[in-house]
N, CA, C and O atoms as a GROMACS GRO file, in nm:
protein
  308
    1UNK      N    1  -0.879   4.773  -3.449
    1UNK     CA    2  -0.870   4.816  -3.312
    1UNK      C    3  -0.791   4.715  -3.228
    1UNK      O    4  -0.683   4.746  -3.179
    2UNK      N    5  -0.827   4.635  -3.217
    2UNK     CA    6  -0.754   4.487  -3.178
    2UNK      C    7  -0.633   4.428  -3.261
    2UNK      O    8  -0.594   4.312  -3.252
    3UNK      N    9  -0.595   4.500  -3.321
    3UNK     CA   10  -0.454   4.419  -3.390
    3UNK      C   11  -0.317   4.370  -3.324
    3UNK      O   12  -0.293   4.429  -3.219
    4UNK      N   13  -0.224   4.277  -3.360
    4UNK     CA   14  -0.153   4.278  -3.302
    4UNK      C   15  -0.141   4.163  -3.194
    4UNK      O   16  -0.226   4.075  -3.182
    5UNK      N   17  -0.025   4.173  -3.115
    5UNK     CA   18  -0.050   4.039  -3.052
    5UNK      C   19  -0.147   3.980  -2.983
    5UNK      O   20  -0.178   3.861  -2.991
    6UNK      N   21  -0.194   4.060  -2.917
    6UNK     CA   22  -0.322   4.003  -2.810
    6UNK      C   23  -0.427   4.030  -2.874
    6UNK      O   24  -0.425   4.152  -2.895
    7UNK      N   25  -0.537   3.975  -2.926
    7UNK     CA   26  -0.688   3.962  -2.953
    7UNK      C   27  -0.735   3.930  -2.816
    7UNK      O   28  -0.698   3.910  -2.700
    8UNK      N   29  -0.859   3.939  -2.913
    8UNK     CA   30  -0.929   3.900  -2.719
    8UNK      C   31  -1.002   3.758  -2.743
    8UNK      O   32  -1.079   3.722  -2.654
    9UNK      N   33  -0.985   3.679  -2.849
    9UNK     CA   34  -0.968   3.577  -2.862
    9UNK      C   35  -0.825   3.514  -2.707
    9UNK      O   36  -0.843   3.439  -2.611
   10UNK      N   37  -0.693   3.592  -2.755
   10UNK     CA   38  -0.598   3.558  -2.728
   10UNK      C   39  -0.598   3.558  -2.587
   10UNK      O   40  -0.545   3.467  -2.523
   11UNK      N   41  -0.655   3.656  -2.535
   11UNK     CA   42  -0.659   3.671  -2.390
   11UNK      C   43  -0.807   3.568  -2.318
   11UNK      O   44  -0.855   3.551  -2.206
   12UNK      N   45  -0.822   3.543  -2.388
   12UNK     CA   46  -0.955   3.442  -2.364
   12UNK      C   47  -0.893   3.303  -2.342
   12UNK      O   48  -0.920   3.223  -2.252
   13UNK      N   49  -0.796   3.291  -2.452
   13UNK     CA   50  -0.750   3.193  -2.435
   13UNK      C   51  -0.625   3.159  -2.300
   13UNK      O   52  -0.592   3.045  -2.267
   14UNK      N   53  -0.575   3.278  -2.242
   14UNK     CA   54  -0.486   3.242  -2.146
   14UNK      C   55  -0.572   3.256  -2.048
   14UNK      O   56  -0.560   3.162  -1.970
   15UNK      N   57  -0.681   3.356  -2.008
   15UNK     CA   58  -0.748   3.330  -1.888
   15UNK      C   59  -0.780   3.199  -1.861
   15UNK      O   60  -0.764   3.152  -1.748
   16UNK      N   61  -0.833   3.122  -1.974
   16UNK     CA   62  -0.882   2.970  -1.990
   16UNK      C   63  -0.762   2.906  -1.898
   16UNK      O   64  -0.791   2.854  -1.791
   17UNK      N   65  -0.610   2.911  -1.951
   17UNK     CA   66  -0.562   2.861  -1.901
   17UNK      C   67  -0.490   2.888  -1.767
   17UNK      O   68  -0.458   2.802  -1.685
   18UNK      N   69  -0.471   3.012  -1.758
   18UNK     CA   70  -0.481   3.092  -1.566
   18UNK      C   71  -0.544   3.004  -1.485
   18UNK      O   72  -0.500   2.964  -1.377
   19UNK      N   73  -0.684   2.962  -1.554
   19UNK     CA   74  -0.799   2.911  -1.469
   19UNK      C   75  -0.750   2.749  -1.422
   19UNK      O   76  -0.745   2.696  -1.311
   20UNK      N   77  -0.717   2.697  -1.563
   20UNK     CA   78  -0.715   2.533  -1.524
   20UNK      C   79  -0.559   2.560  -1.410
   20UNK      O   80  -0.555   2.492  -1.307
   21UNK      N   81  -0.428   2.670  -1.440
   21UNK     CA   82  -0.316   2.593  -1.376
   21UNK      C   83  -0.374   2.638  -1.285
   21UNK      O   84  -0.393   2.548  -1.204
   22UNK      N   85  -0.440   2.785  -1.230
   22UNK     CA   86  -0.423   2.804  -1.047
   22UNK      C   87  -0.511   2.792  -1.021
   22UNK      O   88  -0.504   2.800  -0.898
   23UNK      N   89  -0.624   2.774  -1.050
   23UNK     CA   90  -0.799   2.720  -1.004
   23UNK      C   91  -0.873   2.890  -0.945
   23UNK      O   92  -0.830   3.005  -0.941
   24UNK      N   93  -1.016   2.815  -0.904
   24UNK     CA   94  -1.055   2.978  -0.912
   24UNK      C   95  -1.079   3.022  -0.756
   24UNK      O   96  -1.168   3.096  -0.714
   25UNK      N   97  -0.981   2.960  -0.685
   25UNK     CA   98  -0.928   2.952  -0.557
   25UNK      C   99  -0.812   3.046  -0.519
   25UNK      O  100  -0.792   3.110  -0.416
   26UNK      N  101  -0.753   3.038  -0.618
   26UNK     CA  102  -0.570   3.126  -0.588
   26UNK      C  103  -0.615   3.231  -0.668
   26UNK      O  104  -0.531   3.316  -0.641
   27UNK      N  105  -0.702   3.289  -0.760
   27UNK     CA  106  -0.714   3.380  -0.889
   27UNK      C  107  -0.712   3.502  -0.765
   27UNK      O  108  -0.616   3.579  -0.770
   28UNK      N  109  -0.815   3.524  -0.650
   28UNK     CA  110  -0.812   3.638  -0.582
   28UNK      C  111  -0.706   3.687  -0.484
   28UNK      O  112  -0.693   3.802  -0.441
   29UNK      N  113  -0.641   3.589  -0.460
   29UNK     CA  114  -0.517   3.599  -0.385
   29UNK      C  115  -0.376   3.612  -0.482
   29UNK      O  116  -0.274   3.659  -0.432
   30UNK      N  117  -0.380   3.571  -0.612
   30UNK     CA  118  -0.277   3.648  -0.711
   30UNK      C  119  -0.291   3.742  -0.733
   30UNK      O  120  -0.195   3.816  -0.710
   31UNK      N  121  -0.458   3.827  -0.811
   31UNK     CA  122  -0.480   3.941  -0.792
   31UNK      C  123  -0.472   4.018  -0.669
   31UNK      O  124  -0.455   4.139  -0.681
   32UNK      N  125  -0.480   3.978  -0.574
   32UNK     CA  126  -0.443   4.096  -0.423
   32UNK      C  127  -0.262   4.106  -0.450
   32UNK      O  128  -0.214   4.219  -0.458
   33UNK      N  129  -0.209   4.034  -0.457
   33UNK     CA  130  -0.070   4.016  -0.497
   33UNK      C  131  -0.002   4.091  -0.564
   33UNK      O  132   0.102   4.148  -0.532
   34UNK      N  133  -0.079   4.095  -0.694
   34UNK     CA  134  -0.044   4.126  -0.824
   34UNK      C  135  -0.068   4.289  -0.794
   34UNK      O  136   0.022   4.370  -0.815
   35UNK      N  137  -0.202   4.332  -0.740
   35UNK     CA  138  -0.224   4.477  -0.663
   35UNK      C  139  -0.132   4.535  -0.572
   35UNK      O  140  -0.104   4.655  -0.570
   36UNK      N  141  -0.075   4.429  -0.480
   36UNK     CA  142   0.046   4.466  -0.401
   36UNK      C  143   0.153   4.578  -0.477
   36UNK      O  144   0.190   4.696  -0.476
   37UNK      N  145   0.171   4.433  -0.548
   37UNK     CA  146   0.306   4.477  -0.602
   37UNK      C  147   0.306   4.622  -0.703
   37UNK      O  148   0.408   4.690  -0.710
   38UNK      N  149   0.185   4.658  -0.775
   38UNK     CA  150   0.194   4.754  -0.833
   38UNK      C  151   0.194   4.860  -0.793
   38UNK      O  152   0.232   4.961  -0.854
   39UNK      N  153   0.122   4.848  -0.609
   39UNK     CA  154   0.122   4.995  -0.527
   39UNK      C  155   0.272   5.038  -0.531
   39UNK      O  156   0.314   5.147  -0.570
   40UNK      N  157   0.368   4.900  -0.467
   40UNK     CA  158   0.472   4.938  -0.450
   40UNK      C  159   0.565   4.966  -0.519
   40UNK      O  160   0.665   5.027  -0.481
   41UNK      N  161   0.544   4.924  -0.630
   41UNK     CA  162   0.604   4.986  -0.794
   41UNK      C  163   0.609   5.160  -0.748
   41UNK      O  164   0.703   5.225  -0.701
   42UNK      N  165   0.477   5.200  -0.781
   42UNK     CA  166   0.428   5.344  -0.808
   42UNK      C  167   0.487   5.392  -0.684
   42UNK      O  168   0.554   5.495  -0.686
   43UNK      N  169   0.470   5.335  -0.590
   43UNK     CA  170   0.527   5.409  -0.479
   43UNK      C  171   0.672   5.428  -0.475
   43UNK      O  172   0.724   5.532  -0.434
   44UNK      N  173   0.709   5.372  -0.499
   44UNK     CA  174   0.870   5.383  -0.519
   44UNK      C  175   0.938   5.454  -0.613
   44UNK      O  176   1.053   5.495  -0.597
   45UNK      N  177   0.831   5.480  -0.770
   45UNK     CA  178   0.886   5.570  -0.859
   45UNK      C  179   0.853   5.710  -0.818
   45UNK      O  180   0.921   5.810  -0.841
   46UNK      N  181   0.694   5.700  -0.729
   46UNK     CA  182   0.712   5.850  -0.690
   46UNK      C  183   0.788   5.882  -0.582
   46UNK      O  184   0.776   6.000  -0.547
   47UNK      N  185   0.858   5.820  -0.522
   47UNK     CA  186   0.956   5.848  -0.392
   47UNK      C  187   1.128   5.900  -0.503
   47UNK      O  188   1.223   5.977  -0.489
   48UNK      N  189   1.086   5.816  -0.590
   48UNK     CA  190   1.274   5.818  -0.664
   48UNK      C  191   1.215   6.005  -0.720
   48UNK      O  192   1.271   6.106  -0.677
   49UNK      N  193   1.114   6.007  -0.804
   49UNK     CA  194   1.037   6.120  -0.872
   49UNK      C  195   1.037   6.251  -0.785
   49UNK      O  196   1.030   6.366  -0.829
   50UNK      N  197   1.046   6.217  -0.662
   50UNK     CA  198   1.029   6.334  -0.535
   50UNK      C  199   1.181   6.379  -0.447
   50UNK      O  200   1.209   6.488  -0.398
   51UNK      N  201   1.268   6.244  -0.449
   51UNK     CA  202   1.402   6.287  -0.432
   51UNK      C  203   1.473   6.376  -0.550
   51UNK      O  204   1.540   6.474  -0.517
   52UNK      N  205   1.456   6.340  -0.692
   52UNK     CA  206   1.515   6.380  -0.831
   52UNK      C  207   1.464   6.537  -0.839
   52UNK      O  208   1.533   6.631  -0.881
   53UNK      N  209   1.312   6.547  -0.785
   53UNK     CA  210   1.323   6.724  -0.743
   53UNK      C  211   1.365   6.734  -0.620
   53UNK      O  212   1.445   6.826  -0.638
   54UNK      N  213   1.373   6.709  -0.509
   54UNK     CA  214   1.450   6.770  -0.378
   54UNK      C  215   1.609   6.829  -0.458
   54UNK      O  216   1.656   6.943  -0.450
   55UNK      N  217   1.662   6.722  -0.525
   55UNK     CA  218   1.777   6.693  -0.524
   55UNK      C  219   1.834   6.848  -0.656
   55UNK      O  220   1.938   6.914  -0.661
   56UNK      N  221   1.723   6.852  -0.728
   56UNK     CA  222   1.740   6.953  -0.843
   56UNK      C  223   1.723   7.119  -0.805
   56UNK      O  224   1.777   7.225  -0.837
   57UNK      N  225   1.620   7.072  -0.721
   57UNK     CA  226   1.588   7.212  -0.597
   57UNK      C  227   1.694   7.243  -0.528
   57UNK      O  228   1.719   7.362  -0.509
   58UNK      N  229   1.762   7.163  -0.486
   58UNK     CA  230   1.893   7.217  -0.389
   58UNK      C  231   1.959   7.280  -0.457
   58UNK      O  232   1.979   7.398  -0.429
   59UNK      N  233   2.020   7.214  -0.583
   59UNK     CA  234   2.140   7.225  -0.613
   59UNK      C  235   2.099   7.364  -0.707
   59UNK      O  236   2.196   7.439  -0.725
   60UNK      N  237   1.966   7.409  -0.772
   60UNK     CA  238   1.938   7.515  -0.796
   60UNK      C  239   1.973   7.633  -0.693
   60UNK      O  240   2.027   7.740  -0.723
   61UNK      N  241   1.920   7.584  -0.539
   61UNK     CA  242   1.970   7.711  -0.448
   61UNK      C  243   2.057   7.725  -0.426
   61UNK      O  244   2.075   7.835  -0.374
   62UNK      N  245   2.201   7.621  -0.444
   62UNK     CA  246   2.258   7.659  -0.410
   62UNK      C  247   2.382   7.721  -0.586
   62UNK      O  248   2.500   7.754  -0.581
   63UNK      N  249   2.326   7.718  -0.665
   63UNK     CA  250   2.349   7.778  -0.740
   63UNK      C  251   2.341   7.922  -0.766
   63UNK      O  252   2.426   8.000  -0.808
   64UNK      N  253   2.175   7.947  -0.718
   64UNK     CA  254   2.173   8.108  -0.676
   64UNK      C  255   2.277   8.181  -0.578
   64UNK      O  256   2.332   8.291  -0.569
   65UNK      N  257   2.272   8.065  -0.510
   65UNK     CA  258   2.311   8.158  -0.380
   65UNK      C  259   2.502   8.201  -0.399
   65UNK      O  260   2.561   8.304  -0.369
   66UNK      N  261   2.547   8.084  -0.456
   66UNK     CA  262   2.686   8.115  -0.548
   66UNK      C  263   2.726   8.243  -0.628
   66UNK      O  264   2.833   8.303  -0.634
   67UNK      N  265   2.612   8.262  -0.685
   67UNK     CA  266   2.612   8.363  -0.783
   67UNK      C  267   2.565   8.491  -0.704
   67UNK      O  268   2.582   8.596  -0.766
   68UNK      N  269   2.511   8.501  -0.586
   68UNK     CA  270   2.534   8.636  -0.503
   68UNK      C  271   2.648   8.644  -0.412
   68UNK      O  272   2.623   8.703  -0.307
   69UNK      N  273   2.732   8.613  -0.422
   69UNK     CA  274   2.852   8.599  -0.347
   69UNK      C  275   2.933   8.673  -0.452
   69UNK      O  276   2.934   8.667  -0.575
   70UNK      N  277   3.025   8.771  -0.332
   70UNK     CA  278   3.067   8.866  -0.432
   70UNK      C  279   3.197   8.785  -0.473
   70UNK      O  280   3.259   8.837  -0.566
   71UNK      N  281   3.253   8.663  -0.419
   71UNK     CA  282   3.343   8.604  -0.499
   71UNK      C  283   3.329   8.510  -0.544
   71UNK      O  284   3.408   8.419  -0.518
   72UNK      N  285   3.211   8.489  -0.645
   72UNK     CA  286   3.165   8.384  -0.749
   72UNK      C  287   3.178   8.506  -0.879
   72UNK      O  288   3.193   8.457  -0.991
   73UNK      N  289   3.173   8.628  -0.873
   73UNK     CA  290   3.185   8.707  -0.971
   73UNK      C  291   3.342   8.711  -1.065
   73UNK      O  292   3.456   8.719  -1.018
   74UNK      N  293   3.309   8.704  -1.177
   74UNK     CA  294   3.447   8.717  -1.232
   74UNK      C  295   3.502   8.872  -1.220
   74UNK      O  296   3.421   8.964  -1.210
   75UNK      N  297   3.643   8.896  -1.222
   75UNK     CA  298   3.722   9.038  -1.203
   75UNK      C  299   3.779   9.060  -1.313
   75UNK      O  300   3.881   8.996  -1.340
   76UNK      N  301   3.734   9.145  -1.391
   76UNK     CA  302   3.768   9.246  -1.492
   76UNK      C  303   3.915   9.313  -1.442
   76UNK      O  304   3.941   9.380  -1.342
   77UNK      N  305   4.010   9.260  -1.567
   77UNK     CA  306   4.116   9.328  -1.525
   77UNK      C  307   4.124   9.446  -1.582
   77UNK      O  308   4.217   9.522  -1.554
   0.00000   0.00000   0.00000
């Protein structure tokens, strides 16, 4: 279940050392940080995620709307 790079040996062992470099003073203020930054991650992929459909939506209507135009039709000679 645990294979691979991280054991939890392994992660035991870097918390250990998390602890000695930033003390257990800065640990809640990296984590608020570290929380920051991931809102604004997500927020930003769902903003890119929400333009990429606006942007697919348009160009769908205006694809329809091309194709009811009686001169988007090809003429049979």
């Amino acid at each position: 279940m645990f294979e691979g790079l991280f054991r939890p040996m392994h992660l035991l062992v870097i918390l250990v050392i998390v602890l000695i470099i930033f003390g257990p003073g800065k640990l809640p203020e990296l984590g608020g940080s570290l929380g920051k930054a991931i809102r604004g991650f997500k927020k930003a992929v769902d903003e890119g995620e929400r333009e990429v459909e606006a942007h697919s939506e348009t160009k769908k209507d205006w694809g329809q709307a091309r194709m009811k135009s009686p001169l988007a039709r090809p003429v049979l000679v």
